[in-house]
N, C-alpha and C positions, 0 to 999 in steps of 0.2 A: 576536517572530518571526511573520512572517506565510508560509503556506502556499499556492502557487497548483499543483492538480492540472489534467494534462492528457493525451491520450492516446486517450481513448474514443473509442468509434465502434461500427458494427454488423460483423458479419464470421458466417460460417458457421459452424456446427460443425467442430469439426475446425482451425479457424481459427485466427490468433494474433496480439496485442495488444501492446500495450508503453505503461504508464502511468508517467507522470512526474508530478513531486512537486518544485517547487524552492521550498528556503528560504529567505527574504531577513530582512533587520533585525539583527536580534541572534541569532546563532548559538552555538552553543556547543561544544567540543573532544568534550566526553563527551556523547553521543547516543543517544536512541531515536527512531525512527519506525517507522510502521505505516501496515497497508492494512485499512481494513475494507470492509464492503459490505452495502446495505440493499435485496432482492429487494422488490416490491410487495407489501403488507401481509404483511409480514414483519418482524422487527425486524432492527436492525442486528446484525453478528455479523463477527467478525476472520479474517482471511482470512493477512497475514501481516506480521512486524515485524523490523528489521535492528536490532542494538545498536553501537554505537564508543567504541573508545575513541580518542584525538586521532585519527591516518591511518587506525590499522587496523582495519578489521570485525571485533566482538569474536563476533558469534553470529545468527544469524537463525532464525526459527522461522517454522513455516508452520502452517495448519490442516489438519487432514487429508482435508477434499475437496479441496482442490489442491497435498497435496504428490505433487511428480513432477511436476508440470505448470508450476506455476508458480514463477520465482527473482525475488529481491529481490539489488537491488544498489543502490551507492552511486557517485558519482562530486564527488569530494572539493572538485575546483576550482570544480566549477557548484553546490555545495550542495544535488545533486540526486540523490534515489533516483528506482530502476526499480520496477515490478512489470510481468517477460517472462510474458505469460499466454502457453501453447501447449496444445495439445488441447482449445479451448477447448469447454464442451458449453452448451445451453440452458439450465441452473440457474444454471450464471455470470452471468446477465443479472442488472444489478443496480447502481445509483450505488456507484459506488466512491469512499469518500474518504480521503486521507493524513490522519496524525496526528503529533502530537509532541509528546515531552517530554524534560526533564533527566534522570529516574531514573522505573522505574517497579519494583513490587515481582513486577508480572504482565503478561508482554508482550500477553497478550489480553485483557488487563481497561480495555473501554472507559471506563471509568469515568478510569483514571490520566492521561489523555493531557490536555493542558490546550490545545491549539494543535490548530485542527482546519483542514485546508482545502474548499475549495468541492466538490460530487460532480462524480464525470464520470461522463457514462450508458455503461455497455456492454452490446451487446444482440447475443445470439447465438442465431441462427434454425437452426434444423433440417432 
């Protein structure tokens, strides 16, 4: 499976985003993907992750600086999740990149995701 992320850009506070994430190669019915994001000398840290099982979204989790702000979606035909960023503030700045795997035991545990794709920068000025 290979992972191409897209979407980033600069925007204002208050501002809002929409990052895309499409799968290609070898996909699989039962899924996880994830959003994480690595601020400038900071480490990376999980932002937010969709679960499926075959069509239907089984559960999504977010972190909690941006739950309420931001939704994870999926769109089945294009093998491609969302991450809808709104309210966005100036800590959000930061590469964001999609992840994936088959089964993970911890939707935030960077560590599980075996499929990672390229960052996209998003950078939100004040």
């Amino acid at each position: 499976v290979q992972l191409q992320a897209s979407g980033g850009g600069s925007v204002q506070a208050g501002g809002s985003l929409r990052l895309s994430c499409a799968a290609s190669g070898r996909t699989y019915s039962n899924y996880v993907m994830a959003w994480f994001r690595q601020a400038p000398g900071k480490e990376r840290e999980f932002v937010a992750a969709i679960k499926w099982y075959g069509r239907y979204v089984n559960y999504s989790y977010f972190a909690d600086s941006v739950k309420g702000r931001f939704t994870i979606s999926r769109d089945n035909a294009k093998n491609t999740i969302f991450l809808q960023m709104d309210s966005l503030r100036p800590e959000d700045t930061a590469v964001y990149y999609c992840a994936a795997a088959e089964a993970v035991s911890r939707l935030a545990g960077e560590n599980e995701y075996v499929t990672w794709g390229q960052g996209t920068q998003v950078t939100v000025s004040s």
